[in-house]
Structure formats: C-alpha cells, structure tokens
FIMAR-79667 format. One record per residue (C-alpha): x, y, z. Coordinates in nm, 2 decimals, always signed. Each point is the difference from the previous one (the first is absolute). Layout:
# residues N
   east  north     up
      X      Y      Z
...
This chain:
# residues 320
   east  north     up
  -0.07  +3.30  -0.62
  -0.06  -0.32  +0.18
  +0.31  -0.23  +0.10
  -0.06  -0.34  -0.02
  +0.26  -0.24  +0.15
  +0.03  -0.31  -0.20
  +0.17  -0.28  +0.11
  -0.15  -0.37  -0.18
  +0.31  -0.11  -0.20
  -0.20  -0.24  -0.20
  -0.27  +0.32  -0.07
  +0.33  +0.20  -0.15
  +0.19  -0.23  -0.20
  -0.30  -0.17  -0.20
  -0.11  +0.24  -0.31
  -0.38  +0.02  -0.02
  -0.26  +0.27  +0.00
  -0.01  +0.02  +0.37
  +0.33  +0.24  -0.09
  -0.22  +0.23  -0.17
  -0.27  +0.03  +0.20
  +0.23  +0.08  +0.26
  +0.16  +0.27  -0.20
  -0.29  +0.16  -0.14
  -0.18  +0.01  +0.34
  +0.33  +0.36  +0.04
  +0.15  -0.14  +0.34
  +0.36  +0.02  +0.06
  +0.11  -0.37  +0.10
  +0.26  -0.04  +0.26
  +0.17  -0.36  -0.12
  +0.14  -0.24  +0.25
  +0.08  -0.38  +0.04
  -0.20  -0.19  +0.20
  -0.09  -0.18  +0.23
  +0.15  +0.27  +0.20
  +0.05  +0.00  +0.42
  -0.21  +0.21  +0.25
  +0.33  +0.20  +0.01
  +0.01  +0.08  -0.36
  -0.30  +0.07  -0.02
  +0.01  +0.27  +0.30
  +0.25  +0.15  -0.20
  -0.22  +0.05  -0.36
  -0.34  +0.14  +0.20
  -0.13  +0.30  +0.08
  +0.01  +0.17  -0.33
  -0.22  -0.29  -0.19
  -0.38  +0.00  -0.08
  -0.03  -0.33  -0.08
  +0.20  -0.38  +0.03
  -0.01  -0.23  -0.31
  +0.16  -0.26  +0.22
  +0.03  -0.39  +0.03
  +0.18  -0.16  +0.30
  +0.15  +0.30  +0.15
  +0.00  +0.05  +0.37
  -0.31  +0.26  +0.08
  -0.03  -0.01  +0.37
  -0.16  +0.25  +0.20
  +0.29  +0.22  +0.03
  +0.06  +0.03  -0.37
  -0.38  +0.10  -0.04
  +0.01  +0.28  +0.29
  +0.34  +0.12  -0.16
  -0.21  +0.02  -0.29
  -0.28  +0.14  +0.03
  -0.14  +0.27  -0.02
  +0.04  -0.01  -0.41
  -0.02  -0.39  -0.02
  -0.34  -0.02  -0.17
  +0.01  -0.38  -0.08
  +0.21  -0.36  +0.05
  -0.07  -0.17  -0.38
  +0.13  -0.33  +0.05
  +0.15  -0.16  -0.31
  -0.13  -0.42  +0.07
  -0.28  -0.11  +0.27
  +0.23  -0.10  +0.31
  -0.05  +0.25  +0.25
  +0.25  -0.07  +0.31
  +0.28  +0.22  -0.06
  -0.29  +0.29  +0.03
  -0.13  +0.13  +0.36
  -0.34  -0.01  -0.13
  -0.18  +0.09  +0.34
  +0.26  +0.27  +0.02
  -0.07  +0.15  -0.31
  -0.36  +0.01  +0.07
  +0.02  +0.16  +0.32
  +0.21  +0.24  -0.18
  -0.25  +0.05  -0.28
  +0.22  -0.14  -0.27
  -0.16  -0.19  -0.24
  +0.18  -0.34  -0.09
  -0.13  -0.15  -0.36
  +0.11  -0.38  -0.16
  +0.02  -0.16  -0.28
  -0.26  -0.35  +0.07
  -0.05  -0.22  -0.32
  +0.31  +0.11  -0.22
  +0.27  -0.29  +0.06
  -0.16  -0.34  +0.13
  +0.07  -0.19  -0.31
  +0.35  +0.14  -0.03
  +0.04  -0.10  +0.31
  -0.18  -0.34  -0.04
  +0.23  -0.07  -0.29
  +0.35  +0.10  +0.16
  -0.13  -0.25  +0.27
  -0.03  -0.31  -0.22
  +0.35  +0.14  -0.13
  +0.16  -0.03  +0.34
  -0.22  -0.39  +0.06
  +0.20  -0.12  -0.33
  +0.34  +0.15  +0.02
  +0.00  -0.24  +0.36
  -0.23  -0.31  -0.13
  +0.23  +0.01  -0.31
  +0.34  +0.11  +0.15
  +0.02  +0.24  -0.30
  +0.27  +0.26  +0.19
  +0.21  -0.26  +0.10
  -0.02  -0.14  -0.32
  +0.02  +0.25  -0.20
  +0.32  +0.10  +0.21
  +0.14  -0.34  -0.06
  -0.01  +0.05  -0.37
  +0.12  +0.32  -0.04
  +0.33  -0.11  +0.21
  +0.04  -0.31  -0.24
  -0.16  -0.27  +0.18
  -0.24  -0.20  -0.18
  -0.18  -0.12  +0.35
  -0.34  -0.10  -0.05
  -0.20  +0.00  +0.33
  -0.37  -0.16  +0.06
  -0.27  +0.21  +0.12
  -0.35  -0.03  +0.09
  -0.35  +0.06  -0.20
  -0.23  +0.25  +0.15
  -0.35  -0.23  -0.12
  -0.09  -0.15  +0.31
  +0.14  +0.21  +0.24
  -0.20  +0.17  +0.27
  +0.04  +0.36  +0.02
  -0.09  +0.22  +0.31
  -0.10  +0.34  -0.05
  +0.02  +0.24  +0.28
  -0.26  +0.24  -0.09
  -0.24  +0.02  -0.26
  -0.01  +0.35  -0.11
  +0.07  +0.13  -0.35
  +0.30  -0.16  -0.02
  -0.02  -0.31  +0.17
  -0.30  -0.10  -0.21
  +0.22  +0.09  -0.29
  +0.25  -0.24  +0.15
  -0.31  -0.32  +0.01
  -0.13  +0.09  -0.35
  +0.35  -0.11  -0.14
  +0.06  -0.31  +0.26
  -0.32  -0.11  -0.13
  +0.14  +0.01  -0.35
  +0.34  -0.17  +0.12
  -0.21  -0.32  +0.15
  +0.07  +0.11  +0.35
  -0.24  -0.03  +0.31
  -0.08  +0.34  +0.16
  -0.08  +0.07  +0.35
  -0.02  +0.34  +0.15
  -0.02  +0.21  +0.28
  -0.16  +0.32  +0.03
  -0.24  +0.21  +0.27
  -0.20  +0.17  -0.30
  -0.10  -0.37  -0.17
  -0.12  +0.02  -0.36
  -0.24  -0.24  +0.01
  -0.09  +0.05  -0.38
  +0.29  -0.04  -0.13
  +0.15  -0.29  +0.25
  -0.29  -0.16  -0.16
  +0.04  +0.03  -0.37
  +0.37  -0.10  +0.04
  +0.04  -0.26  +0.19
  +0.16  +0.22  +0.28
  +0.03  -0.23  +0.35
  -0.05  +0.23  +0.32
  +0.27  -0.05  +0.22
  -0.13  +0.03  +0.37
  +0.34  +0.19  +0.14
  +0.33  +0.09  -0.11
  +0.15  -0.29  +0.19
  -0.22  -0.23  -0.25
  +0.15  +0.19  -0.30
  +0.37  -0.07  +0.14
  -0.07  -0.37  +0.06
  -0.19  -0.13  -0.29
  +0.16  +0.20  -0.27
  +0.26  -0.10  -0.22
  +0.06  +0.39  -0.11
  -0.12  +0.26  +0.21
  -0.01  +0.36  -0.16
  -0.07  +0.31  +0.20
  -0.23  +0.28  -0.17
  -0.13  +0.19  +0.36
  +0.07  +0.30  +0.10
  +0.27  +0.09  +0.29
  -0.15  +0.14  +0.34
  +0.06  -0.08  +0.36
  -0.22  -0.34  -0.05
  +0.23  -0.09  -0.28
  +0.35  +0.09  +0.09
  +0.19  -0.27  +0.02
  -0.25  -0.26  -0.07
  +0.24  -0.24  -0.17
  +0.21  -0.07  +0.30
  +0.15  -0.30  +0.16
  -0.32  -0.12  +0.13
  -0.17  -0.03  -0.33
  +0.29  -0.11  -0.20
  +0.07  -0.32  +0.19
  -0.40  -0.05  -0.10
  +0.12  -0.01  -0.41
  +0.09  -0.31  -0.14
  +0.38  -0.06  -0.03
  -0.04  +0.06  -0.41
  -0.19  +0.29  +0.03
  +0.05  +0.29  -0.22
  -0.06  +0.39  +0.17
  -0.08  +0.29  -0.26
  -0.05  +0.34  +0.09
  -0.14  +0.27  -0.21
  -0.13  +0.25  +0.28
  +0.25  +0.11  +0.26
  +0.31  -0.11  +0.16
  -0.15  +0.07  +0.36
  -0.25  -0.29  -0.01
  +0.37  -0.26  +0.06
  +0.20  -0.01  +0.28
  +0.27  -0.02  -0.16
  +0.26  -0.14  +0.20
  -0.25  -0.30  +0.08
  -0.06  -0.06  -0.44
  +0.39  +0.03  +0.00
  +0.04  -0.30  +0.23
  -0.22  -0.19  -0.17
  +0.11  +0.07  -0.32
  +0.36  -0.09  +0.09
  -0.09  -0.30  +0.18
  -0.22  -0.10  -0.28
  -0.33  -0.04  +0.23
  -0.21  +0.20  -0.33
  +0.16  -0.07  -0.37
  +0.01  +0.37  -0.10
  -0.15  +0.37  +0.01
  -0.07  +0.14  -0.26
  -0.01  +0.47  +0.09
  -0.09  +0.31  -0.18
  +0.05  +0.19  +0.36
  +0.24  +0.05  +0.29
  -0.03  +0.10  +0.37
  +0.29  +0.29  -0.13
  -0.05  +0.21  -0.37
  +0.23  +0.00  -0.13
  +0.17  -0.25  +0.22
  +0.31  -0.03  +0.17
  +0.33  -0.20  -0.21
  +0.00  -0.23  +0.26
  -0.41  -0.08  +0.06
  +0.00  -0.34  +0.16
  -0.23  -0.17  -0.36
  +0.29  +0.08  -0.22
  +0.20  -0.28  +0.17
  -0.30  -0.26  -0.06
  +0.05  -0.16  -0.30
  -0.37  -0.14  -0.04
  -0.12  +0.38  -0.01
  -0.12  +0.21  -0.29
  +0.03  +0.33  +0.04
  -0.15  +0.26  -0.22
  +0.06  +0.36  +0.05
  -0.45  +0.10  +0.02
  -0.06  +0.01  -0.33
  -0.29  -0.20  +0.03
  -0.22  +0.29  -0.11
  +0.29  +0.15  -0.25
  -0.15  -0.09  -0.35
  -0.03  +0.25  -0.26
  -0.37  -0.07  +0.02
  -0.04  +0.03  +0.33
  +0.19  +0.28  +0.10
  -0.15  +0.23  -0.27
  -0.38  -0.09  +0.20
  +0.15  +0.08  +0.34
  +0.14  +0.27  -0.09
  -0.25  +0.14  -0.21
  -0.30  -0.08  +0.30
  +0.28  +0.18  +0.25
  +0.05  +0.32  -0.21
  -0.44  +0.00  -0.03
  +0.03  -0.01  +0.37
  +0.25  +0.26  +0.08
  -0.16  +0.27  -0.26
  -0.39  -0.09  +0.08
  +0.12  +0.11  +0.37
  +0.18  +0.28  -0.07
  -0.24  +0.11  -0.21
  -0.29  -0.04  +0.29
  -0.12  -0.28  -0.17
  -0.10  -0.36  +0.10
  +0.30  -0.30  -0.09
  -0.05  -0.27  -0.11
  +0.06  -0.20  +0.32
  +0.11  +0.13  +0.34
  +0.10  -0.19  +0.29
  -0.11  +0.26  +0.28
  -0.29  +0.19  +0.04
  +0.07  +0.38  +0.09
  -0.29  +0.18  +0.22
C-alpha cells in the first residue's frame, strides 16, 4: 500500500469530498501538523510515496532522505518557496501546485485586513468589549490610490475590487496584462520605488525569490507616505522586518495590515506583536470552506494522476 504523508492543516480539518477521494484512492495517510521544519520532516521520510504538503520545509536533504520511494511533492496552494524545486528535478521528483484555486479568497481576506485598519475595527471592537464606548474616526477607501505589486491571479483580483471601492490602481508587474490593465483602468507603475511613493496603500501579491526577499526594507519604506497603509497576503519574507517595525513604532506608515510572517508559526515574542498599528492574521487568507475544498480537491487530482502515471493537472517542474 502506498503511504502518503499529509501535513496541510487547513486540507484536514475542513469536511469536503476531497476526504473521500483521498480515502477511496486505498493509501494509508501518515497525519502531521504543519508547516513542519527541515528537521521534522527528516524525521517522517524515507518510508512515504508521496507529500500532500503546504509550507513544510522540503530542502534537498529531505528529498535525498526520501527518495528512492518519494514518487511526488503535491503542494496544497500555488507558493512554491518552501520546495527545492531544482532539487527535486534533478532528483526526478515530480513537484505539482494548485494555480487558480484561491485568488479571490485571498482578494477578499485582503480588503478584510484594508478595513479592519482604515476603520480601526480591532481596536474598536476591543474598546467595546472592555466597556468603553470610544468612537474613533477613520478613513474611506474611495479615492485612495492603491499599489499592487504584481498583477498575477491574485493581484488582479485585488484591482477588480479597488475599482469597485472608488480607488485608483497602479501596478507593478514584469509579465504586464496589457488587456486587462486596459479594461480596468489599471495605471502601470514604472518600478517598485513608484508603487511605494505614490501609493496611499500598497498590497503585495508577488511571489518570494532572491529578487524579492526583503523588498520592503528601509529604503523603500521611507519612499511611502507617512499615512500609508502596508498589506500583505503573500509571504512574510518580502519585509524586513525589523525596518517595518521601526516605522511602525515611530509612526513613519499608519499601519500593516499581514496574513504572513518571516516565522510559522511564530515566536511569542515576534517583534509586530508589540506594534499596535499591526493586524495580524494567522494565513488564513486562502482558509474558506470554499476554497479549501478546490485546493484540495485540484491537490489530491494531482497526487493520484501521478501516482497513477498519469498527467496532473499542473506541475511546476518538468522531469526528463
């Protein structure tokens, strides 16, 4: 029998079909917690056919531990950085993904994170539940110019609703939609440095690499406008954080707004926790019933079709 080591928490605690499909398909499913560390993970290998993973550490030591039974990596979401995705295809693994299944989940927790800070609603809604009737002023989003930082899937979920909130959108991406820039009203942004300067909110949808590490830093902060709003719905790696913890205390931006962390889960004492214009949420930004039943389901078609010596329904490497 196949072992199949399955470690998305939001893949096992939402009811759905994707359940039965993965029970009917006779594997024997080794359960864990992720996101789980390179150590864990050396730990759990060897003995595995398959990983129905999301954010867990697969380096290139975990994969050689692994192999020679590891048929396939299905990753439960799209973000591939916690993968060694050249490793796995020198080693012959294939690595599949789930594109298209969350970016309007995503687009919509987004938006939830913009109000919660235009509209102080935490802080409010703290107020009231300890007793005190204290009734802040916020701000409207209509008028507002928002900066995307790229235009993929997600990011042009993102405009679509700006658009229907009366903001301004500007964007920057290398792979330019030109269509769809077009048809709404989508400014192109020549640089990053132009999103951080002109925009009132500036909301990061690109993916993490070497290019993007750390691409909110000090430099690019002191561009933003001293009421500028931060949200991030991608990865924690794209901030220094230390330098958005400055500002933040010393009120050079007027709030972040996060679905991610540079540490998952993170430490009691992580640095944002002390910034009272933050907004943490724990990435859930692609945890809806809705959308976790498509993930999942396009993540179990992946992991049988390859198993099965069949083609997935998207792969992010191509094995010789």
């Amino acid at each position: 029998m196949e072992r199949i080591l399955l470690t998305t928490t939001s893949f096992q605690d939402t009811p759905g079909p994707h359940h039965d499909r993965l029970k009917e398909a006779g594997y024997e499913i080794v359960r864990e917690r992720g996101p789980l560390p390179e150590s864990r993970m050396l730990e759990l290998v060897g003995d595995v056919d398959a990983f129905l993973c999301g954010d867990d550490a697969i380096t290139r030591k975990v994969l050689e531990k692994a192999l020679p039974r590891l048929k396939v990596i299905s990753k439960y979401g799209i973000g591939l950085d916690k993968i060694d995705v050249n490793a796995a295809t020198e080693l012959k693994v294939p690595v599949t993904f789930c594109p298209g299944v969350n970016h309007t989940t995503v687009a919509e927790h987004t938006f939830g994170l913009l109000l919660a800070i235009y509209r102080q609603i935490v802080t409010e809604c703290n107020h009231v539940k300890a007793g005190r009737w204290k009734r802040l002023t916020g701000h409207e989003l209509m008028g507002k110019t928002i900066g995307i930082v790229g235009l993929g899937r997600i990011g042009r979920e993102v405009a679509l609703r700006a658009r229907v909130f009366g903001m301004k959108v500007i964007a920057h991406d290398v792979y330019w939609d030109e269509a769809f820039a077009a048809d709404n009203q989508v400014e192109r942004a020549g640089s990053f440095d132009e999103i951080f300067s002109a925009a009132d909110v500036v909301s990061l949808h690109t993916n993490l690499n070497d290019q993007t590490r750390g691409m909110v830093n000090a430099d690019s902060i002191a561009l933003m406008k001293p009421h500028a709003v931060l949200l991030n719905c991608a990865r924690g790696e794209l901030v220094d954080t230390s330098a958005l913890v400055a500002a933040l205390k010393e009120n050079r931006i007027a709030g972040y707004g996060t679905d991610v962390l540079d540490q998952e889960p993170p430490p009691s004492d992580h640095p944002l926790f002390a910034c009272e214009n933050a907004v943490i949420t724990p990435h859930i930004g692609s945890r809806t019933y809705e959308s976790v039943v498509r993930q999942a389901g396009m993540a179990v078609d992946n992991l049988i079709a390859v198993l099965r010596g069949e083609t997935p329904r998207a792969q992010a490497n191509k094995i010789d």
